[in-house]
N, C-alpha and C positions, 0 to 999 in steps of 0.2 A: 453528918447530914440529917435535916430532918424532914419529914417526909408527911404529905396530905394525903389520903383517900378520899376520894368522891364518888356518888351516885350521876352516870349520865344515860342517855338516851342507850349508847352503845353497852356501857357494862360498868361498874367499878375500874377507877382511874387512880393512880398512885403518882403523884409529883415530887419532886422535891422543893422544903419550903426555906429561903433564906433570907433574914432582914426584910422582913415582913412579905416577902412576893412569893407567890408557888409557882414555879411553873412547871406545865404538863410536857411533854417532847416526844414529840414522833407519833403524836395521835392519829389515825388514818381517818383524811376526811372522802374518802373510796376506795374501790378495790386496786390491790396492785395492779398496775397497767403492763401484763405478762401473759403469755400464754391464749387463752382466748380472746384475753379483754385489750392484748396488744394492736395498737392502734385504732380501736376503740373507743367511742366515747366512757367517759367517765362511770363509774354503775354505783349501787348505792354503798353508802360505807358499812365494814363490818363490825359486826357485836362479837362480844364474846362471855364467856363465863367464867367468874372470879375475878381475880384483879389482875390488872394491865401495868405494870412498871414502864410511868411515862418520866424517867428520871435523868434520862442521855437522850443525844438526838436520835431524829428516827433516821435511816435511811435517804440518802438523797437519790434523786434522778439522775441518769445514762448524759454523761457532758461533755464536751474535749476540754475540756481544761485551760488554764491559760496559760499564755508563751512568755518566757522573757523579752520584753522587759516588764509587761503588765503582771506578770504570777510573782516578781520582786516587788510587786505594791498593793495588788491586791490578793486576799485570803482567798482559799477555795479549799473549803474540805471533803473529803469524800468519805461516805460512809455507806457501808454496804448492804444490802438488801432487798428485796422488790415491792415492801410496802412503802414507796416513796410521796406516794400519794399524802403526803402528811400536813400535821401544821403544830407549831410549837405555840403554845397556849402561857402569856404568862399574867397572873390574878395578882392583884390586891388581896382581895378576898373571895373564896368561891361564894359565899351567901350574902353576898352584894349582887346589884344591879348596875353597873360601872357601864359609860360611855365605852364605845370596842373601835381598836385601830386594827384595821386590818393591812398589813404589810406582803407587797407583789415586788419580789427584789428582782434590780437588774441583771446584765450580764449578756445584752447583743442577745436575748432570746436563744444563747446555747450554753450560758454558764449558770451559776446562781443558786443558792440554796438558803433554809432558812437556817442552815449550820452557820452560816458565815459571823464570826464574831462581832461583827457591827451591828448586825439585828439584831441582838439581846435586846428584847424588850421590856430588860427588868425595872429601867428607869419610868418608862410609861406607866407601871405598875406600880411602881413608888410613888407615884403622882395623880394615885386613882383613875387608870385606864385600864382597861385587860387589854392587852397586846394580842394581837394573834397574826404570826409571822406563816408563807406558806411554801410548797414547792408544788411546781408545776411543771409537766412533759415538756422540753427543750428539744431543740433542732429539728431533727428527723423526727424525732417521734412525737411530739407537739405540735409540727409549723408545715411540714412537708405535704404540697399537696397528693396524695393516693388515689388511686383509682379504690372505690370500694371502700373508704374509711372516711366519716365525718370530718367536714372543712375546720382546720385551726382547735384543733384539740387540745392545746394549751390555755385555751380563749374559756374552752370547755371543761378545764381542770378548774379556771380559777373561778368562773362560775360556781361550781360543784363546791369549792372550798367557802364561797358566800353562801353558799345553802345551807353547808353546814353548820355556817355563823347563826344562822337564820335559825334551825333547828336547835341546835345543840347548847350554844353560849353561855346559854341562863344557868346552865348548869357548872357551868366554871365562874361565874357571877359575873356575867355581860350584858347587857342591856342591847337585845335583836334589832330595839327599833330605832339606836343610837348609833350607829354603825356609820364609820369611815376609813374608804377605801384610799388607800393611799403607795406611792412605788417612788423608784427613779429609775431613769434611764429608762430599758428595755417596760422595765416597774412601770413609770408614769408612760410611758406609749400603750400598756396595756390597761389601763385607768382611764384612759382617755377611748380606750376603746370600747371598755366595758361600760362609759357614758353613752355610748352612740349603739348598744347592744339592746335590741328587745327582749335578749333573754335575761337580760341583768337590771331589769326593771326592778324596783322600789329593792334592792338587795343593799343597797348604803341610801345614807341621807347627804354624807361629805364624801368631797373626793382631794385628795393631796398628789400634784404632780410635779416631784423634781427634776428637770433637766431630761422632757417629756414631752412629746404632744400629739397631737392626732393628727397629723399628716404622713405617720409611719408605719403605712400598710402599701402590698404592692401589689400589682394586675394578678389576677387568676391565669394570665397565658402566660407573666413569668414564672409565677411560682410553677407552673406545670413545664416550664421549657429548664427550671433547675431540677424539679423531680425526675425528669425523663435523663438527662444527663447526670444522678446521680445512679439512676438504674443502669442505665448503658454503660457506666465504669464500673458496677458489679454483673453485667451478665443477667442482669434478673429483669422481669419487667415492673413498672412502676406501678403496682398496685400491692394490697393487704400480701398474697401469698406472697409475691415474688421480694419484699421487702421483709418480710415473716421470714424468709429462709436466709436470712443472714444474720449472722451471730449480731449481739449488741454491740459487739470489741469492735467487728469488721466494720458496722454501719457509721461508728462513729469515726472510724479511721476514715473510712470513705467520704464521711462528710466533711472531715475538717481538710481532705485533701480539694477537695470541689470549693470548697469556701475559698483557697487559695489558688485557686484556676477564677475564681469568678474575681476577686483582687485584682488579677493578674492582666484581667482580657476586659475587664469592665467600661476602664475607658475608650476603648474600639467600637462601642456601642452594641455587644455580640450580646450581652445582657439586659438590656434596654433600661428601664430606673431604677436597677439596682448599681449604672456608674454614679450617681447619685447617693442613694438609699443606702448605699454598701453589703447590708447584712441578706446574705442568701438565702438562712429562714426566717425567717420574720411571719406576721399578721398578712393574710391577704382576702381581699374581697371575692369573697365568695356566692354575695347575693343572699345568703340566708345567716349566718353565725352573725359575720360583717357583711349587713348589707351593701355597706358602700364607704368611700372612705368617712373616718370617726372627723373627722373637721367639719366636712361639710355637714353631716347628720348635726353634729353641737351648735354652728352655726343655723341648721334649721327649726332650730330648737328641741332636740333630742337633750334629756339630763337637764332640763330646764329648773326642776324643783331641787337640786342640787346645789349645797353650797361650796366654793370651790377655794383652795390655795394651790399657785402654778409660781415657780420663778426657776432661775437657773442660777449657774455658777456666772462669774465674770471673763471666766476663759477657757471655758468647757475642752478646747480642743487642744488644749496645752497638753492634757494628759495621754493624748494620741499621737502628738508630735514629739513632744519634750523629751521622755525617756528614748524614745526610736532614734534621737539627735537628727530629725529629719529639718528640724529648721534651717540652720545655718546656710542647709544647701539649698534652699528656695530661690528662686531667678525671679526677676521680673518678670520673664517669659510665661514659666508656669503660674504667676499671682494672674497674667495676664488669661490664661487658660482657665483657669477658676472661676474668675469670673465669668467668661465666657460661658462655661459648661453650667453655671447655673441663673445663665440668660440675664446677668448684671451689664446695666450699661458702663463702658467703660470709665466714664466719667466718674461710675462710683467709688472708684478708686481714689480719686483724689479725695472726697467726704473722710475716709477712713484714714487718708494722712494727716487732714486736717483734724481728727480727730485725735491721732495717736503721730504726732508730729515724729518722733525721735524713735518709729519701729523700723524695724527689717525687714525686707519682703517676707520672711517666714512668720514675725509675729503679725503682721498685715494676715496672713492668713491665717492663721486662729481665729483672727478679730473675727474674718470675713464667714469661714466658717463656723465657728459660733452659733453668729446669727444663723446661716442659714437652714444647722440643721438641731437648734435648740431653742437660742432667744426668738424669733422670730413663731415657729410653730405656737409659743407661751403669748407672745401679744394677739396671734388671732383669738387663741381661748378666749382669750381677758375682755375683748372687743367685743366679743361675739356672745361672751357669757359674764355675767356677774362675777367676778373675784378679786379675792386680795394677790397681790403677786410683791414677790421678794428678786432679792437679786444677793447672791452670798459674792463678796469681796473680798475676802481674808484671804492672803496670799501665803502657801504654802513654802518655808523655803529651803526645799530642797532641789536637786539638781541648781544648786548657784541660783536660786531664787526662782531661778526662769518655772519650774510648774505652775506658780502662780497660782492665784483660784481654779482651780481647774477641775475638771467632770469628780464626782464622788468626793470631792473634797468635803461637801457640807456634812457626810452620811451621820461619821461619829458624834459630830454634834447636833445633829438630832436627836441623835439616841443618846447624847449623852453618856459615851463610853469611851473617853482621851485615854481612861484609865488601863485600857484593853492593851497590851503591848501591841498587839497588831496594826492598833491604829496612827501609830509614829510610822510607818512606811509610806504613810499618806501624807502626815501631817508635819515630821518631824518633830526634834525630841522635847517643844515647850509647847505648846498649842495652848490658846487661852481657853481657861478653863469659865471664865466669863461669858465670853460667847458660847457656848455650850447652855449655861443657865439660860442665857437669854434666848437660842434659838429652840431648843427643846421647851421651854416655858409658852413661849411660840403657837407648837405643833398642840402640845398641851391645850391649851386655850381654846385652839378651834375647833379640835375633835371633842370637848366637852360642853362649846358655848356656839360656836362658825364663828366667834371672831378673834384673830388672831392677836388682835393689839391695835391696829391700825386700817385702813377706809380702804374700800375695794377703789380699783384700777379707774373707774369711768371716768368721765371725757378729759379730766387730768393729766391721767395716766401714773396715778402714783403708786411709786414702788419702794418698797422698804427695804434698805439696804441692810445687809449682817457684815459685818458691825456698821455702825451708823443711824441715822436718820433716814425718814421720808425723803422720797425726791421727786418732783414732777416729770416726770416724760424726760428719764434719764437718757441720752443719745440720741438726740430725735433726728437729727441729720443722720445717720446709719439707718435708722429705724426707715425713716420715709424712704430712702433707694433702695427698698422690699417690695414698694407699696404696686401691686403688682402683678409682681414677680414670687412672692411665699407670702 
């Protein structure tokens, strides 16, 4: 292995350099979030003296991990330590000025790290971008509202990780004032948030949101009616000390036990739009971090000098269904509750036959779902903001075809990593190494130029399919029985 030294702001930095890219890993862009600074805002990052071996990943953040059958598909590394606070840096060249991606990975805001093998952002680097992948405080210690500890601290880590862009970059050869912010999933709901945020002013110029949008934050009385019941199952009260005195191991068990209480009891309406929204940490409005939800802010012109790409997969919910084998057993009754529960006139029901003649009530509800908690959030952006928007089609085929496009399918080929053996549990064992060129070339294009290849969304509504051509206002019968209602 060969290895770069650089001068930064914090001290001498040591990467390793392969096929022209360096990258740096486990850089801290703050202090470990332990001890004092536990539940904390973010505080400044540390220096040091002599050189820093940034040559393995750094440490991730406190997570539950994921279940079968999701942990059979997708990666989740753990690496141990408490400077989690990090970001994995990967250059072209340090003494360059290169356009900067900045990468917010998903994961339901409790999984996720920039270890995950599909964010390798060596390809970006190959293609003259510096990457910079991050990790940010999850669950409980991120999301959870506290009595005594600043609102959405995970909002607040990835802030602090744009600062440090901001500061630091030039020194791994980035360009501060070329900066695009970009996620999926949990990733683009925080990209979309970080549009509607006063503290994340002029901190990018592009924002990239896949399978994402800004209508996923939730009231300040629930997140405080899930705090209080996450303290009342540990005996403690729900503020800094009394969440301080429980081990990390404990708080996380506790929470992933309460995530499965709040599944459980959700449709009872005992959680009010989290039967909806599903995730029990998440972003919530706070009146000062997020003033108020990130949609309407974008809508009111919040992120306005921003240039944007937003699309989704074409069956986002397959990957929530499919592996659980929960389709087969969908009734009429419950497609009929679905709709109901997110205020669709029945009528729209039959739109969605007519559209998808030969499905099942279970793929009727991907369909349905889908839209309403991915395609749908991506057309108000589009509506309401200038962008280009994609739609990824390429159907995955495993499980007997049925995952279809579905949620995280596009990741590797973004990034441009089929090659990762990890990423055949998504894609299975030929994935086109074509689309790869072509969606990565893409991402490429708009984080060095805003334009990705093809004419933003307006009154058309066109959207560029992977693989495929342009298409005008693809679904517009689904799309209009939203119109509304999301």
């Amino acid at each position: 292995m060969d290895t770069t030294t650089i001068d930064t702001p914090q001290g001498q930095v040591r990467g390793r350099t392969e096929n022209g890219v360096t990258a740096f890993l486990g850089v801290p862009y703050a202090a470990a979030p332990f001890g004092p600074n536990r539940f904390r805002a973010p505080t400044a990052p540390p220096s040091w003296d002599g050189v820093r071996d940034a040559v393995d990943h750094g440490a991730t953040v406190p997570k539950v991990g994921y279940r079968p059958p999701t942990s059979e598909i997708l990666s989740e590394p753990e690496v141990a330590g408490d400077d989690c606070l990090n970001v994995a840096v990967y250059t072209p060249d340090p003494g360059g000025s290169a356009p900067v991606y900045v990468w917010i990975h998903g994961g339901a805001f409790v999984n996720g790290s920039n270890a995950v093998p599909a964010y390798d952002g060596s390809a970006f680097a190959r293609d003259g971008v510096v990457a910079v992948v991050i990790n940010y405080r999850l669950g409980v210690d991120g999301f959870a509202r506290i009595d005594g500890a600043p609102a959405n601290r995970g909002l607040l880590d990835q802030v602090a990780a744009l600062e440090w862009v901001r500061d630091h970059i030039a020194a791994y050869g980035g360009d501060p004032a070329q900066v695009t912010v970009a996620g999926e999933s949990a990733g683009a709901m925080s990209v979309a948030t970080l549009l509607a945020m006063p503290r994340a002013e002029r901190l990018f110029r592009r924002a990239i949101l896949q399978s994402g949008g800004g209508h996923n934050v939730i009231a300040e009385e629930t997140a405080s009616r899930v705090a209080a019941a996450l303290a009342s199952s540990l005996s403690v009260e729900p503020s800094v000390d009394g969440f301080g005195s429980v081990s990390v191991d404990a708080l996380l068990d506790a929470q992933r036990s309460l995530s499965d209480r709040v599944a459980a009891e959700a449709a009872s309406g005992a959680w009010g739009e989290l039967a909806l929204k599903m995730m029990a940490f998440q972003p919530y409005v706070d009146g000062d971090v997020v003033p108020a939800e990130p949609y309407s802010r974008i809508a009111d012109g919040a992120g306005a000098e921003v240039e944007i790409l937003i699309g989704t997969t074409s069956e986002e919910h397959a990957f929530f269904l499919v592996p659980a084998g929960i389709v087969p057993h969908i009734t009429e009754d419950y497609l009929a509750a679905i709709l109901a529960g997110y205020r669709l006139d029945p009528a729209a029901l039959d739109v969605y036959r007519a559209q998808l003649p030969d499905a099942s009530p279970g793929e009727l509800m991907i369909a349905i779902m889908t839209d309403w908690f991915f395609r749908m959030p991506a057309v108000r952006i589009a509506e309401a903001h200038p962008a280009h928007v994609y739609e990824f089609t390429w159907r995955s085929p495993l499980f007997d075809g049925n995952l279809g496009a579905c949620h995280a399918l596009e990741l590797p080929f973004v990034f441009d990593v089929l090659d990762k053996p990890e990423t055949a549990r998504i894609t299975g064992p030929t994935p086109p190494q074509a689309l790869a060129d072509e969606m990565h070339r893409a991402w490429v294009d708009f984080v060095r130029t805003g334009n990705p290849g093809w004419g933003r969304y307006g009154t058309a509504r066109t959207v560029k399919m992977f693989p495929g051509t342009t298409v005008d206002d693809p679904r517009a019968a689904t799309r209009e029985v939203w119109d509304g209602v999301r």
